[in-house]
C-alpha positions as CSV (number, residue, x, y, z in Angstrom):
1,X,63.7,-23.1,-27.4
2,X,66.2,-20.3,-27.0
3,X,69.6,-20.9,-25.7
4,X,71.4,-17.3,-24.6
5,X,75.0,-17.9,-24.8
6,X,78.5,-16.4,-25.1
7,X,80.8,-18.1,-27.3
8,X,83.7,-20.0,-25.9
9,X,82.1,-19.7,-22.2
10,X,80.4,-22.3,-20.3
11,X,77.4,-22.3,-22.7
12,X,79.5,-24.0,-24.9
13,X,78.5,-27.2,-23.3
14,X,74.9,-26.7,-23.5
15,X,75.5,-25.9,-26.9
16,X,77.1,-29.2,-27.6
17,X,74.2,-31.1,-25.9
18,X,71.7,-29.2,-27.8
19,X,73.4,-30.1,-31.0
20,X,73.9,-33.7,-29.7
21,X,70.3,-34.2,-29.2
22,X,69.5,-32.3,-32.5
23,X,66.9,-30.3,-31.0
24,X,65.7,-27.1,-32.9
25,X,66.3,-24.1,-30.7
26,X,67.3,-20.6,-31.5
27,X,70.5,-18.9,-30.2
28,X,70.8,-15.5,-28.6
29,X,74.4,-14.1,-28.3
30,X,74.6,-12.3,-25.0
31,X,78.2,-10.4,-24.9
32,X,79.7,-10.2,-21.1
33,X,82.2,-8.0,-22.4
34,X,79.5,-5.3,-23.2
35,X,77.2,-5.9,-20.2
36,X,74.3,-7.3,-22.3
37,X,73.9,-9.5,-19.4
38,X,73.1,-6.5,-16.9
39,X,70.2,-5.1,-19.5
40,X,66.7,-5.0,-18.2
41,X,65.7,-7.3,-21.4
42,X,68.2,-9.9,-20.2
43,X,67.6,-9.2,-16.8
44,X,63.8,-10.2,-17.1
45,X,64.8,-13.4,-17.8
46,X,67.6,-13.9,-16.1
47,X,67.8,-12.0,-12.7
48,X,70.8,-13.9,-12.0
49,X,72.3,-11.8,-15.0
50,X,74.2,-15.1,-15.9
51,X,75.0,-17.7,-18.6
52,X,73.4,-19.9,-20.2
53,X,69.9,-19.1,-19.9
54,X,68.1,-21.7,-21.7
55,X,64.4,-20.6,-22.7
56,X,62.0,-24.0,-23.2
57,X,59.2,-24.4,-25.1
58,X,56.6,-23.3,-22.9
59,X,58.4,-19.9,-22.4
60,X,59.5,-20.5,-19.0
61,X,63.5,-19.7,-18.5
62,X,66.2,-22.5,-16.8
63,X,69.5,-21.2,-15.7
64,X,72.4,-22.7,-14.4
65,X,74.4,-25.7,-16.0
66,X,73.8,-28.5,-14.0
67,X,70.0,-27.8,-14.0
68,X,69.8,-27.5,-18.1
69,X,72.0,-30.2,-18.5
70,X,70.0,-32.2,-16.0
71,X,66.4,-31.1,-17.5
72,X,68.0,-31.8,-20.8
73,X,68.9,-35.6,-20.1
74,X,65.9,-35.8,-18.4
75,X,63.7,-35.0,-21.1
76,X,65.5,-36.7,-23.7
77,X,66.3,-40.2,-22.1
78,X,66.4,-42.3,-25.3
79,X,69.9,-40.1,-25.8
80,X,70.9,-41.7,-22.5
81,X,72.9,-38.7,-21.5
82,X,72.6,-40.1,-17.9
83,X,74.3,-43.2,-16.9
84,X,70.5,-44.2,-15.6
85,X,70.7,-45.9,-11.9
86,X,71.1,-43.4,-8.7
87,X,75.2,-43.8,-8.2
88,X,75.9,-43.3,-12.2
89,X,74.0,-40.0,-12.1
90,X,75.1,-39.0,-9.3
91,X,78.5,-39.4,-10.1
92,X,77.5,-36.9,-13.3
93,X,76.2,-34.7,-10.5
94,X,79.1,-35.1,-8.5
95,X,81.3,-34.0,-11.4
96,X,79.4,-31.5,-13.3
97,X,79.2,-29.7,-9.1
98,X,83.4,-29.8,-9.4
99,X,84.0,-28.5,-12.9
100,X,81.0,-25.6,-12.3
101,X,81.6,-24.9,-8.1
102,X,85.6,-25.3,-8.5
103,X,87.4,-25.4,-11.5
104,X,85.3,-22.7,-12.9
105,X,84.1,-20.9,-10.1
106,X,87.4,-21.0,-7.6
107,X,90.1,-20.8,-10.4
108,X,89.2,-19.8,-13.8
109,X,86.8,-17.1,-12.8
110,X,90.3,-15.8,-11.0
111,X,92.0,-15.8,-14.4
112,X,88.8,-14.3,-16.3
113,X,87.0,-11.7,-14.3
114,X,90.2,-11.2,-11.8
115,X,88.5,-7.3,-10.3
116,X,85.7,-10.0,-8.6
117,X,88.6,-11.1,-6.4
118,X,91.1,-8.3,-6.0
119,X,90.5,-5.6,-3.9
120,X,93.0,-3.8,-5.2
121,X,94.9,-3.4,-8.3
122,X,98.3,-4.4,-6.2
123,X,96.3,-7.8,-5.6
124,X,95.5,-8.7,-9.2
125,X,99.0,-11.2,-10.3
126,X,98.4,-13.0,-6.7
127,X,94.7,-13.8,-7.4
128,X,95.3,-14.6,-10.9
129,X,98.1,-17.0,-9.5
130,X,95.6,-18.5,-6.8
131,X,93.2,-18.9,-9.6
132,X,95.7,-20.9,-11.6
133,X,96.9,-23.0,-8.7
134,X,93.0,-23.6,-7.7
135,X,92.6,-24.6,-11.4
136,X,95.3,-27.4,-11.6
137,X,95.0,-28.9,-8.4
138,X,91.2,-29.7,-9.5
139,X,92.0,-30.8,-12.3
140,X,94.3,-33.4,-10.3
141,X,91.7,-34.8,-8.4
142,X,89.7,-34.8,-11.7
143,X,92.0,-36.9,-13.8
144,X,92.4,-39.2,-10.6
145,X,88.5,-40.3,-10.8
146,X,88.8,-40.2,-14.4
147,X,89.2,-43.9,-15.9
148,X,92.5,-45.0,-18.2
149,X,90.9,-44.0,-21.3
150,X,86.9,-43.0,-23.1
151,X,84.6,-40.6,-21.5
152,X,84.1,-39.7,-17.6
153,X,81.5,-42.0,-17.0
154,X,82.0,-44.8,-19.4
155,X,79.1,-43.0,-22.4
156,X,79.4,-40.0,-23.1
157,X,77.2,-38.0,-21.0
158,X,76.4,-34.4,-19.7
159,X,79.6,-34.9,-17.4
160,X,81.4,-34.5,-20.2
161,X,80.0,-31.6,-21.5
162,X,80.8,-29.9,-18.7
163,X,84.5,-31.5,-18.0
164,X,85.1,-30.2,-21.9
165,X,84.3,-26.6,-21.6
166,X,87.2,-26.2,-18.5
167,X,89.4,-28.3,-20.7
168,X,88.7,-26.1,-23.6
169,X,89.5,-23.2,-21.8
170,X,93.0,-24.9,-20.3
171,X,94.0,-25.4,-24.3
172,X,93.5,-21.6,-24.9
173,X,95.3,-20.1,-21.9
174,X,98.3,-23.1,-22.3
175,X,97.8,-24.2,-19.3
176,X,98.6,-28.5,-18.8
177,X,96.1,-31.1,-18.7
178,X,96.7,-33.9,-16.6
179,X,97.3,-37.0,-18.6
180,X,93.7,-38.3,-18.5
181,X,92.2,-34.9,-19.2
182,X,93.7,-34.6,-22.0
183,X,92.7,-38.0,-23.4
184,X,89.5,-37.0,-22.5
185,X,89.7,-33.6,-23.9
186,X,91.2,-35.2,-27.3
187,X,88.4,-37.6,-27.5
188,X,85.7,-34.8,-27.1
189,X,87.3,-33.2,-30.1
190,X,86.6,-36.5,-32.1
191,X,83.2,-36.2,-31.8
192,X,82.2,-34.2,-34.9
193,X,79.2,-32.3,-32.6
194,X,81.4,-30.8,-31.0
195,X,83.8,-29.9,-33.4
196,X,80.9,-28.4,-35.5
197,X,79.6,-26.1,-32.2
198,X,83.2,-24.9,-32.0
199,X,83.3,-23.7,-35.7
200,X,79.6,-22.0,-35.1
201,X,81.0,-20.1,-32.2
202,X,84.1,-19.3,-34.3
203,X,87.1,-21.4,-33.2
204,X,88.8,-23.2,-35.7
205,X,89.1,-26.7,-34.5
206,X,92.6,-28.5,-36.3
């Protein structure tokens, strides 16, 4: 398989459950920064010009987080990345939709790619400070649902892959975690997969 990722993005949680599962794939750096992402190469297999992009076996291309994540626990169930009965994975679906649709999408791409949301240059501290304000309120609600201590669900599960990646970026920018976010986010940062995928996509991990 080939996983096309950017370092420290939201790849870095199919990274971690690619690791986790110890599958072989190989790993394809695509740098946003540089537009590799709007290339005609990339483009043709990803038109969505998006990360991660996770190419399987039989050459066909799966984008989108909760869909690799899903196809991933799917295909692998002896790793039991799902909880297994309907409301347990949908709660993982439930979650994983937040962190992407909200917490991502509604407030950190604000922060990150701040020229998607201003229209002008005047509007650039208010959308950044929208984009914070979107960010912490979710994570609110988040660390309400979350339980007193261990992982979202109970096991650790794709839900947490995804739920570590927003944390991740949280840490970097200095921005407070909730009480139970950052247990949770602590607790991720036992787990020596993950601190091993950090290291490969050069962060040092203390």
């Amino acid at each position: 398989m080939k996983l096309y990722m950017t370092p420290g993005s939201c790849s870095t949680g199919i990274h971690i459950l690619l690791e986790e599962l110890d599958l072989v794939f190989e790993a394809y750096l695509v740098n946003l920064m540089a537009g590799d992402h709007t290339q005609p190469d990339y483009l043709a297999i990803n038109p969505k010009a998006t990360i991660p992009t996770l190419v399987r076996n039989d050459g066909t291309a799966l984008t989108e987080f909760q869909a690799i994540a899903y196809w991933l626990a799917r295909s692998y169930p002896k790793a039991q990345l799902l909880p297994g009965d309907a409301d347990g994975d949908a709660r993982a679906l439930e979650l994983m939709a937040y962190v992407v649709g909200t917490v991502h999408g509604q407030g950190f791409a604000r922060l990150f790619t701040t020229d998607k949301f201003a229209i002008n240059t005047a509007d650039s501290e208010a959308v950044k400070a929208q984009g914070w304000a979107i960010a912490e309120q979710a994570f609110a609600v988040i660390n309400g649902a979350l339980p007193p201590q261990g992982y979202a669900l109970g096991a650790f599960s794709i839900a947490d892959a995804a739920l570590f990646y927003v944390e991740f970026w949280a840490d970097k920018i200095g921005m407070a975690l909730p009480e139970k976010c950052l247990a949770h986010y602590r607790l991720m940062l036992t787990r020596p997969v993950v601190r091993r995928v950090l290291q490969e996509e050069g962060y040092r991990v203390g």
